[in-house]
DOVEX-967210 format. One line per field, with one value per residue (C-alpha): z, y, x negated. Coordinates in steps of 0.02 Angstrom, whole numbers, plus 50000, padded with zeros to 5 digits. Each point is the difference from the previous one (the first is absolute). Example, Ala and Ser with C-alpha at 12.3 -4.5 7.8 and 13.67 -1.06 7.14 Angstrom:
BEGIN
z <- (50390_49967)
y <- (49775_50172)
x <- (49385_49931)
//
This chain:
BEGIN
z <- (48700_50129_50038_49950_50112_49978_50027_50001_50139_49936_49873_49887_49987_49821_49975_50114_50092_50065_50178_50067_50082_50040_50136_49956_49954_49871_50013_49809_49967_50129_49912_49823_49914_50018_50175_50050_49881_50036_50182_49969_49886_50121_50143_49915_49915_49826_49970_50097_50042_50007_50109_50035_50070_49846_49873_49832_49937_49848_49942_49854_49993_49889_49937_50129_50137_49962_49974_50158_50073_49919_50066_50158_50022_49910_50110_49840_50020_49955_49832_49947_49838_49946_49845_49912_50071_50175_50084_50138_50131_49941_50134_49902_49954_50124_49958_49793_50022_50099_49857_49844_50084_50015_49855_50061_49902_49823_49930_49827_49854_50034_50176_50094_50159_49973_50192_49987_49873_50087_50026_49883_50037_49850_50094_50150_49934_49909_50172_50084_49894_50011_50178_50021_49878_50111_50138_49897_49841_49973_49819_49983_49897_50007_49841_50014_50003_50030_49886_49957_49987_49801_50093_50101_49910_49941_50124_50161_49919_50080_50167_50022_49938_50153_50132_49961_50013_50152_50072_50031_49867_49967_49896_50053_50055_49823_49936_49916_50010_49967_49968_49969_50176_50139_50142_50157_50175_50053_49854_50016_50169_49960_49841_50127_50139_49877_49953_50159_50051_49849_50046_50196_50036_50147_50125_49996_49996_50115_49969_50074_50176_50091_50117_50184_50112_50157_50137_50138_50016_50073_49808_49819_49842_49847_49831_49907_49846_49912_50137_50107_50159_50182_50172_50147_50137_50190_50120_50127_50055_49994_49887_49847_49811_49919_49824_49944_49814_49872_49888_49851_49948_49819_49992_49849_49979_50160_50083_50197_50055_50190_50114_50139_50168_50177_50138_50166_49981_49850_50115_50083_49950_50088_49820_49819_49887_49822_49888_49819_49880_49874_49838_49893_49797_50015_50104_50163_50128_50170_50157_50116_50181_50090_50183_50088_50170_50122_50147_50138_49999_49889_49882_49898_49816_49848_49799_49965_49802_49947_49848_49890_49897_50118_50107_50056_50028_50041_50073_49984_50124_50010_50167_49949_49922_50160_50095_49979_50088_50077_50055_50048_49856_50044_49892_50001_50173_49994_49865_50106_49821_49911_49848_49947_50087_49827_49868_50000_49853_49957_49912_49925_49992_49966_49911_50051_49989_50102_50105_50120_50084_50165_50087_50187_50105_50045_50147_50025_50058_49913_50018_49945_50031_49929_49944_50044_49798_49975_49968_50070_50027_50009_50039_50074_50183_49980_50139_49953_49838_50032_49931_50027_49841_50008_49845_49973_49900_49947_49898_49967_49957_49895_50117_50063_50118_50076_50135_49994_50203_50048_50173_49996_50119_50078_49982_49856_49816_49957_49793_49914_49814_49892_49815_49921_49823_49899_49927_50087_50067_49966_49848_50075_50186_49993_49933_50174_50115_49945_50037_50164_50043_49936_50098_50137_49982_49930_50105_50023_49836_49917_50063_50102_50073_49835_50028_49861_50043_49972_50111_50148_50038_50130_50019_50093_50159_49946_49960_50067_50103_50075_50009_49992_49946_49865_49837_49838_49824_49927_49812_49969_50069_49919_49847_49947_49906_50104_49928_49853_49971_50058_49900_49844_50062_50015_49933_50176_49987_50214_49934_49867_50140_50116_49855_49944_50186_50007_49855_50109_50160_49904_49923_50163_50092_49827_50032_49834_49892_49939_49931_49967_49848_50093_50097_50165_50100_50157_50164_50170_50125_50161_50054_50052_50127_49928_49869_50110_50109_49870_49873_50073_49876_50052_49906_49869_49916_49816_50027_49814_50025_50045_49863_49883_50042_50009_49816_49936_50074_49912_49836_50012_50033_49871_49896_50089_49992_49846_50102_49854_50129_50103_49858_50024_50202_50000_49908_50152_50128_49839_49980_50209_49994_49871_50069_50151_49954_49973_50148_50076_50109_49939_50062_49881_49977_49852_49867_49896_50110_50174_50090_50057_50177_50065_50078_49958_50091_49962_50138_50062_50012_49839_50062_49977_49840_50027_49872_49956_49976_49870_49898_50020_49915_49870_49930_50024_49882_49892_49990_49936_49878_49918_50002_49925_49919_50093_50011_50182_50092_49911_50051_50189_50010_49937_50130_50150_49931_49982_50175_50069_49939_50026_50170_49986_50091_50157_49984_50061_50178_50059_50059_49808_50014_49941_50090_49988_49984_49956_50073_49911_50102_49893_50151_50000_50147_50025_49981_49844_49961_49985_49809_49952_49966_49880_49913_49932_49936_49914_49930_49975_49854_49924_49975_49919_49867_49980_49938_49927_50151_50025_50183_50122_50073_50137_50044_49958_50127_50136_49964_50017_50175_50043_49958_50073_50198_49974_49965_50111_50145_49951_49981_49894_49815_49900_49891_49846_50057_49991_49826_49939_50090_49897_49834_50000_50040_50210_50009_50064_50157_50039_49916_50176_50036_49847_50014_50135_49998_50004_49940_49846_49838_49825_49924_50060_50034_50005_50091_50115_50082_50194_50002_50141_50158_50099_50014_49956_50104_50167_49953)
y <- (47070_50017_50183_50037_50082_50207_49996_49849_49928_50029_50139_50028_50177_50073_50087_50057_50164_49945_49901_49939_50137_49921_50100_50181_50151_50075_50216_50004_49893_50065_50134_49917_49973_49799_50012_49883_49870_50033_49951_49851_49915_50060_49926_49822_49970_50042_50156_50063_50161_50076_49974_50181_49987_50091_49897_50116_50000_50067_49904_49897_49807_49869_49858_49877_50117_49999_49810_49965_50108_49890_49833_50066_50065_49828_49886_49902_49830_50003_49970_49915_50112_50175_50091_50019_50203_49944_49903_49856_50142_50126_50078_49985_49818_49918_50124_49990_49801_49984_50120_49915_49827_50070_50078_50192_50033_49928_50078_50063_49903_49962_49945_50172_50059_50202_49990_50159_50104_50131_49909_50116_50011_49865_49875_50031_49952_49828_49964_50022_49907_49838_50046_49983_49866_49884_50023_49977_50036_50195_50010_50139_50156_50180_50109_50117_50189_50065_50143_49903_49842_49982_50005_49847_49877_49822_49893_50101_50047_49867_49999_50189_49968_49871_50087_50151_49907_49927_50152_49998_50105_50178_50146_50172_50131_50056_49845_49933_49828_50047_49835_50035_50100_49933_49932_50079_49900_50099_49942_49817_50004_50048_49850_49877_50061_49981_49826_49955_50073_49915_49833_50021_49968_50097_49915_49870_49827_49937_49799_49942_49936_49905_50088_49897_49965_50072_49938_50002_50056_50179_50061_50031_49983_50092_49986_50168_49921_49842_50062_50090_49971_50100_49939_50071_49925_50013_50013_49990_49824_49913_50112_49885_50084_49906_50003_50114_50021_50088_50153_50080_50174_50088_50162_50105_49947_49901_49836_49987_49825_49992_49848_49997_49902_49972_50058_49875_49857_49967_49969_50149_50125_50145_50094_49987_50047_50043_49985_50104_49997_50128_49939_50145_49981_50041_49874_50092_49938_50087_49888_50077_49879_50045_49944_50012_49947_49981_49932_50090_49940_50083_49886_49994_49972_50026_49982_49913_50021_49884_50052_49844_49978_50177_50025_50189_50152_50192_50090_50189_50094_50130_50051_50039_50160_50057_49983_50067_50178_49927_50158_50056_50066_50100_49905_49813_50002_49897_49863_49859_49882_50040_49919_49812_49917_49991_49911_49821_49963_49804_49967_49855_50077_50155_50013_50040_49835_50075_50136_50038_50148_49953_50118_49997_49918_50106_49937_50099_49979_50012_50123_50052_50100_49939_50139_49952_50052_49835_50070_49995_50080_49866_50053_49930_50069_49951_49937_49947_50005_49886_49948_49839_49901_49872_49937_49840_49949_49808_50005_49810_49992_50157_50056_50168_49999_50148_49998_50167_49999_50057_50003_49929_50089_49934_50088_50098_49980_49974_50039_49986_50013_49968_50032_49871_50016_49895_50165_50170_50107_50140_49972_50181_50011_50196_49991_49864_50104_50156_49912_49945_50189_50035_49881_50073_50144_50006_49848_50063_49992_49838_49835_49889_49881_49909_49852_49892_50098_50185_50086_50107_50158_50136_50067_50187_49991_50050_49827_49883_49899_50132_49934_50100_49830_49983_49940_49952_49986_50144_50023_50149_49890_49827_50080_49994_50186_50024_49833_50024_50135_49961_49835_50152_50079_49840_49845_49912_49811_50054_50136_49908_49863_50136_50056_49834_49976_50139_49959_49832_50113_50089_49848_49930_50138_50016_49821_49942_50138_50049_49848_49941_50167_50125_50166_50019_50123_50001_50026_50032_49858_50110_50158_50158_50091_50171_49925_49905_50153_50111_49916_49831_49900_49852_49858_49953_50177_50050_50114_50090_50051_49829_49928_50135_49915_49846_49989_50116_49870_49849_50100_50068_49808_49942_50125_49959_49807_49966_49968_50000_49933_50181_50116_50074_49969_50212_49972_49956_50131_50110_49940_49983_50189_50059_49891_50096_50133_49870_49926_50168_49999_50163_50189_50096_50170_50071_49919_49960_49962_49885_49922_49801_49953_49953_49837_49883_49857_49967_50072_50109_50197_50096_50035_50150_50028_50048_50100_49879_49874_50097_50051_49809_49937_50153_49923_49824_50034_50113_49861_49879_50125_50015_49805_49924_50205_49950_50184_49935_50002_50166_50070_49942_50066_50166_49999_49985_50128_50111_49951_50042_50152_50077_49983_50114_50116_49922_49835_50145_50058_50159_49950_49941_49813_49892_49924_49807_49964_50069_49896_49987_50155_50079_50044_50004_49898_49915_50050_49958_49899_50078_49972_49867_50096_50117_49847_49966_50157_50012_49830_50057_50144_49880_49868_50155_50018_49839_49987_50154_50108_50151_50046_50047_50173_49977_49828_50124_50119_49859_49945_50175_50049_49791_50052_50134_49944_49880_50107_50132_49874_49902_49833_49906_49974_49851_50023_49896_50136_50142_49960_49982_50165_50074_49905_50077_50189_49983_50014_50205_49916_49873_50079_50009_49816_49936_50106_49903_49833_49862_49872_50087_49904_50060_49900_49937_49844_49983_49820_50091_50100_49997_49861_50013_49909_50039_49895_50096_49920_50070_50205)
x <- (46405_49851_49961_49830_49860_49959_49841_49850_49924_49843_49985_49850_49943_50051_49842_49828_50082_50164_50053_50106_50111_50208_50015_49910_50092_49902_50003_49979_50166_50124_50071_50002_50160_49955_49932_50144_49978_49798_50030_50092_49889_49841_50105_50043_49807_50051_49902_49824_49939_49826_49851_50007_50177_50063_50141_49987_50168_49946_49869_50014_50024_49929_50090_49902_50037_50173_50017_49914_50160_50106_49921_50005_50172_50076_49845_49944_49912_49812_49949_49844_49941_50015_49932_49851_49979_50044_49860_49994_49910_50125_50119_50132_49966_50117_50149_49963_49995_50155_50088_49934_50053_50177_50014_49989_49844_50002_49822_49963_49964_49816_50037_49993_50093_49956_50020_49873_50099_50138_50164_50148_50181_50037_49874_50084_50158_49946_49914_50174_50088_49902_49981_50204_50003_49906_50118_50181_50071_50012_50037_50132_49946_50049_50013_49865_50024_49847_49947_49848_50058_49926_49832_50009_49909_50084_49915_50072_50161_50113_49896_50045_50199_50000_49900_50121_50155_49946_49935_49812_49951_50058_50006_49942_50094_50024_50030_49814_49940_49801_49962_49806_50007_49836_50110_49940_49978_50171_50102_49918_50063_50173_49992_49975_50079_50163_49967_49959_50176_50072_49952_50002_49835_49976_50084_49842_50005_50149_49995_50195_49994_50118_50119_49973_50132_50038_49902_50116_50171_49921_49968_50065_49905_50079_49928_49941_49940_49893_49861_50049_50113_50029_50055_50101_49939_50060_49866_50128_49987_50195_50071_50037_50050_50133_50048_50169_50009_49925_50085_49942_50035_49932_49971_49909_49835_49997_50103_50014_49989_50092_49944_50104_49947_50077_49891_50012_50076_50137_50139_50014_49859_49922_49998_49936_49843_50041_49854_50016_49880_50033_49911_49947_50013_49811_49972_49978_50089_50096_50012_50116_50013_50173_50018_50165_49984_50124_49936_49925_49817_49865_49910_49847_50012_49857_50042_49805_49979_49849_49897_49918_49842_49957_49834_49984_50125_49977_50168_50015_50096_50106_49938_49819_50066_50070_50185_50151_50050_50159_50069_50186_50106_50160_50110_49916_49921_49849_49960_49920_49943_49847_49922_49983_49808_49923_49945_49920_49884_49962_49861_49906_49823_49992_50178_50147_50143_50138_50063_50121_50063_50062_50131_50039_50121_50179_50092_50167_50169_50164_50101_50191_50154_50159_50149_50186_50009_49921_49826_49837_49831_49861_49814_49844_49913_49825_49917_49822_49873_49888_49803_49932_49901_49864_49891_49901_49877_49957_49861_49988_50194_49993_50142_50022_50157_50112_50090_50143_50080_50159_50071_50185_50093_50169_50153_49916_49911_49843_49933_49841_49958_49841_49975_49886_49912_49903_49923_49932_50139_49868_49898_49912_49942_50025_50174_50017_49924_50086_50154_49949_49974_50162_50114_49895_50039_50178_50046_50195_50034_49912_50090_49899_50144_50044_50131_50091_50149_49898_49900_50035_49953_50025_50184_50052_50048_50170_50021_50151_49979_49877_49812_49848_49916_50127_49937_50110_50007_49988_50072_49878_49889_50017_49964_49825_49976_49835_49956_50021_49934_49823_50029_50022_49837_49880_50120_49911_50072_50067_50119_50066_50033_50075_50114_50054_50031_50100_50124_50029_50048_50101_50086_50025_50086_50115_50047_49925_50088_49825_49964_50172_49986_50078_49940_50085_50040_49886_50090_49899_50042_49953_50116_49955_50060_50003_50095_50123_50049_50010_50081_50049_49890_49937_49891_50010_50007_49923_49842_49994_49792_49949_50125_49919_49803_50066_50076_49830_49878_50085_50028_49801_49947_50084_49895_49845_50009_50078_50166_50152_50142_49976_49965_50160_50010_50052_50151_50103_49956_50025_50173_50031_49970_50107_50141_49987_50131_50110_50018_49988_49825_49956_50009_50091_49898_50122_50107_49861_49841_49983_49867_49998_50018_49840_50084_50127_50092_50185_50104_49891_49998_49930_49824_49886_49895_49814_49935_49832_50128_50096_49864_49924_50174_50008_49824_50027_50160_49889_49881_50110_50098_49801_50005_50189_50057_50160_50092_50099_49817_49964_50170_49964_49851_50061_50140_49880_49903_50130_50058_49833_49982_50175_49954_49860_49957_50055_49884_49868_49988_49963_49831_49958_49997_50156_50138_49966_50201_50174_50143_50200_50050_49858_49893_49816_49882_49848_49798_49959_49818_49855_49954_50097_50163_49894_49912_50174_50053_49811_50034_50186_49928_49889_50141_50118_49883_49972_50194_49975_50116_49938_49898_50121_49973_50093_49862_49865_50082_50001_49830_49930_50067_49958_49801_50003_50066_49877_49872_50050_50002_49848_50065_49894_50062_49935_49872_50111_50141_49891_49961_50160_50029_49869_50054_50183_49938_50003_49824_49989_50092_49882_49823_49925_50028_49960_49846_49950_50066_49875_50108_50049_49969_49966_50146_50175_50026_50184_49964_49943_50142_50024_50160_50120_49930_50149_50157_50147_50098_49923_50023)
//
């Protein structure tokens, strides 16, 4: 069926004070519980603000009001009569018309519309329901258990069973209908904002197209959807693309479509391009443009993605909220990638059609060292990340074209990616922008080189083969925590992208286990050094912390999203981690308690255990003993604590801080982290009770004489930390801080916690 247009071309004011405002932010709306749904509806024509730049959530709506939302949002033909109440110079005459002609509006008995009387939550639902019955059949009811369901009156009975069941009408918080309730302009926004979502209306009106040919042998056209295609185009003149084959690949909640293509003639080519488009369940889609080039010439290349029935765009920028501070780090050296450019917004008029975030171009080399075991260590040096965009406008086409460079390097590889959307990344411009900042900001540990096979981010330089430009993929990494958890905060359409995104890196690393049904066990593909000469480990090796957020991220998305293949994506690691006493990688601390090696790769040495790692794998056990009451996680988890704290005293040096490992000889090493070691042993009480274990003295011990070097020393102590310092009856050691601390909030936000930004690997 033909997608229907958001928003009119030409709307009629709904009554005397309100204008035309799609692209204002109103002050009075930003903060309301709706302002997203407020903002979207602004943005595609649907709803109007004030002529004093103000939007008045909370005003109350009359039925025409509230029809004319309707006609909008589902771009009703004209009609050519309306009631006897709503007159030919009425403002609402057009909108009424177009509504009694399709049968939204039905009118009283004596011919009225009422369009003046307030608009009540059992209108609103009537008005839905013929609203959705125009577009399909919708007919399935839900029992209703509202407390007040005896007070919804016969003739909006079955309308509010079916908007229920099909989710645009809800319940309070305490379960009440109110079916004689005003709707405000807030909830009216959200009502239509949900059918609009229901029906996918927002994506505009996107007639199909056909998909051209090439036209020369110098560029590839690959199909996105019914209208909507991209080309890879060599600007390079001589350098022909030839078609390979095509793969497919499904992951959970998204499908990656492979085009493969020789580069240079077919015979005997100078390389390939591999085209994936990784097609979202939301219908968001990931280009990712590989170039392998083995020649020795450098060629120019640009993936052009054309936008129909389009005629203006705006693009924000990352860089207008400043550049990164790419300074030298003692363990990562200096991170030479940034952020993606920005974000392209099509429009048609004044709304918004499509957008695209378009990320930069990598170019990088290679790089391996093979093992006479039979292993390997495999890692990217980057060489280059690279900016070049153009955009076009046709006005008499309705085109608006971009052109996404890349510079294709021989003897190296060059990637780009986009994210296309038929629907606002950011429904709110703040929530955009604040992002912007943030990958400013914290641009080491958000990904910005995404590929089809997972992105790549900065390694140590105790990496083998040694680079200080190495990049790689990084399990702790691929997995999108930070993601989701601003997806939590907001639910911004980008983050849910990213996360989705992230499953499919994690599926492809696993080899398809993921979404084969399984939960693997993540092994690094890159050595390090410290590992190898201490231990003789070499990749691929088992890294327990980044196995531990690994198997959390995919067991919190599937909690987030609705995801029911990874609800139980913990299990695994849960049961990889109990097994390890089996096969022996543990350090036996007496008969009845150990700790886990930190490590593991068969044939290897038995590796140290850090003492963040221990207390990470005593909760993640916990966790899951709370979740499937299965007494072997409990008994684990016991074990390690037991193990931990036999060891006490001597985890504590003589200066007050901890030792950050013990090794199988039972000999203490390492600095331990600032804060992050006594994050886990705060978190490590809270998960006790929880399972209802008593607190550990012996943790409380440990995180008194932690506070207090920090203190002491004055190394800063996050502000989360401090106030779970306070909460468990630390807070005499850190009063003065917390005294002063300007970032100190009034309540915990557990979501908030500092995470680890480190790679284990390189201490």
């Amino acid at each position: 069926m033909k997608k229907l247009l958001a928003s009119l071309t030409v709307i009629v004011l709904f009554f005397t004070l309100t204008v035309q405002a799609s692209a204002q932010v109103f002050n009075d709306a930003k903060n309301h519980w709706a302002a997203k749904e407020i903002q979207t509806l602004v943005d595609a024509g649907v709803i109007n603000g004030y002529h004093d730049g103000t939007f008045r959530p909370d005003a109350q709506v009359t039925r025409g009001q509230f029809i004319a939302f309707l006609v909008r949002a589902l771009d009703l033909p004209p009609g050519d009569s309306a009631f006897k109440d709503v007159p030919s110079g009425s403002n609402l005459y057009k909108d009424i018309a177009a509504a009694k002609k399709a049968g939204l509006l039905l009118g009283n008995a004596e011919g009225y519309a009422l369009a003046n009387d307030p608009v009540t939550r059992s209108d609103v639902a009537v008005m839905l329901d013929r609203a959705m019955q125009l577009k399909g059949e919708y007919p399935t009811k839900a029992a209703l258990t509202y407390k007040d369901a005896a007070d919804i009156t016969r003739y909006a009975y079955e309308s509010v069973q079916r908007m229920t069941h099909y989710g645009l009408i809800k319940g309070t918080a305490d379960n009440y209908f109110l079916p004689k309730k005003i709707a405000t302009r807030g909830e009216s926004a959200v009502f239509v904002y949900r059918l609009m979502e229901k029906l996918d209306l927002f994506s505009g009106s996107k007639d199909p197209i056909t998909i051209p040919k090439p036209i020369d042998s110098s560029e590839v056209v690959v199909p996105v959807n019914d209208y909507q295609y991209i080309k890879v185009r060599m600007n390079t003149r001589g350098v022909p693309l030839t078609y390979n084959k095509r793969t497919t690949d499904v992951h959970i909640r998204s499908t990656d479509y492979h085009y493969y293509y020789h580069m240079g003639n077919a015979s005997k080519p100078l390389g390939s391009l591999r085209v994936t488009l990784r097609k979202l369940e939301n219908g968001d889609v990931f280009v990712f443009t590989k170039f392998i080039h083995n020649g020795d010439n450098t060629y120019s290349a640009s993936v052009i993605v054309p936008f129909q029935q389009s005629n203006s765009y705006s693009l924000a920028k990352y860089n207008t909220f400043g550049q990164v501070d790419q300074k030298h780090d003692d363990t990562f050296g200096v991170d030479k990638t940034s952020h993606p450019v920005g974000i392209l917004s099509v429009k048609k008029g004044n709304t918004v059609v499509n957008e695209m975030m378009i990320g930069k171009n990598y170019i990088s080399l290679d790089r391996q060292t093979n093992y006479a075991n039979g292993q390997r260590s495999v890692l990217r040096e980057l060489l280059n990340e690279y900016e070049s965009h153009q955009v076009y406008t046709d006005t008499e086409r309705n085109l608006v074209t971009t052109h996404v460079n890349m510079s294709v390097k021989g003897k190296a590889v060059s990637e780009n990616w986009v994210l296309l959307s038929d629907k606002r990344l950011f429904a709110d411009n703040n929530n955009r922008d604040e992002w912007f900042k943030r990958s400013i900001k914290e641009y080491t540990s958000i990904n910005n080189w995404l590929t089809a096979d997972g992105a790549y981010t900065k390694l140590p330089w105790s990496i083998e083969p040694g680079y200080k430009m190495g990049y790689g993929r990084n399990i702790g990494r691929l997995q999108g925590g930070i993601y989701l958890t601003a997806y939590e905060g907001n639910k911004e359409r980008y983050f849910e992208d990213l996360v989705v995104n992230a499953i499919a890196d994690l599926d492809v690393f696993s080899g398809g286990i993921i979404s084969a049904g399984k939960t693997p066990i993540f092994k690094t593909e890159y050595t390090s050094t410290w590992l190898k000469n201490a231990y003789g480990t070499t990749a691929p090796y088992v890294d327990t912390r980044h196995n531990e957020n690994a198997a959390l991220f995919l067991k919190n998305a599937a909690e987030s999203l609705n995801i029911p293949q990874l609800s139980e994506a913990n299990l695994r690691y849960a049961d990889f981690l109990v097994k390890q006493k089996e096969i022996g990688n543990i350090i036996q601390v007496t008969s009845s308690s150990h700790l886990i090696a930190d490590y593991y790769a068969k044939g290897s040495q038995k590796t140290h255990v850090s003492l963040n790692h221990a207390l990470g794998e005593m909760r993640f056990l916990l966790e899951t003993y709370k979740q499937t009451k299965d007494p072997t996680y409990l008994k684990t988890a016991r074990e390690l604590k037991a193990g931990i704290e036999n060891l006490y005293p001597r985890w504590i040096r003589s200066n007050g801080d901890l030792w950050y490992q013990v090794n199988g000889k039972l000999q203490f090493t390492g600095n331990d982290y600032d804060w992050l070691t006594l994050m886990d042993l705060l978190l490590s009480q809270t998960a006790f009770e929880e399972n209802g274990i008593g607190r550990s003295t012996i943790f409380d011990a440990m995180i008194r004489s932690k506070a207090q070097y920090l203190v002491d020393n004055n190394i800063p102590i996050k502000s989360q930390i401090i106030m779970l310092l306070e909460q468990q009856g630390f807070g005499d050691i850190v009063k003065p801080i917390s005294a002063s601390s300007k970032e100190k909030k009034a309540k915990l936000d557990l979501n908030e916690l500092p995470k680890d930004e480190l790679d284990l690997l390189a201490e």
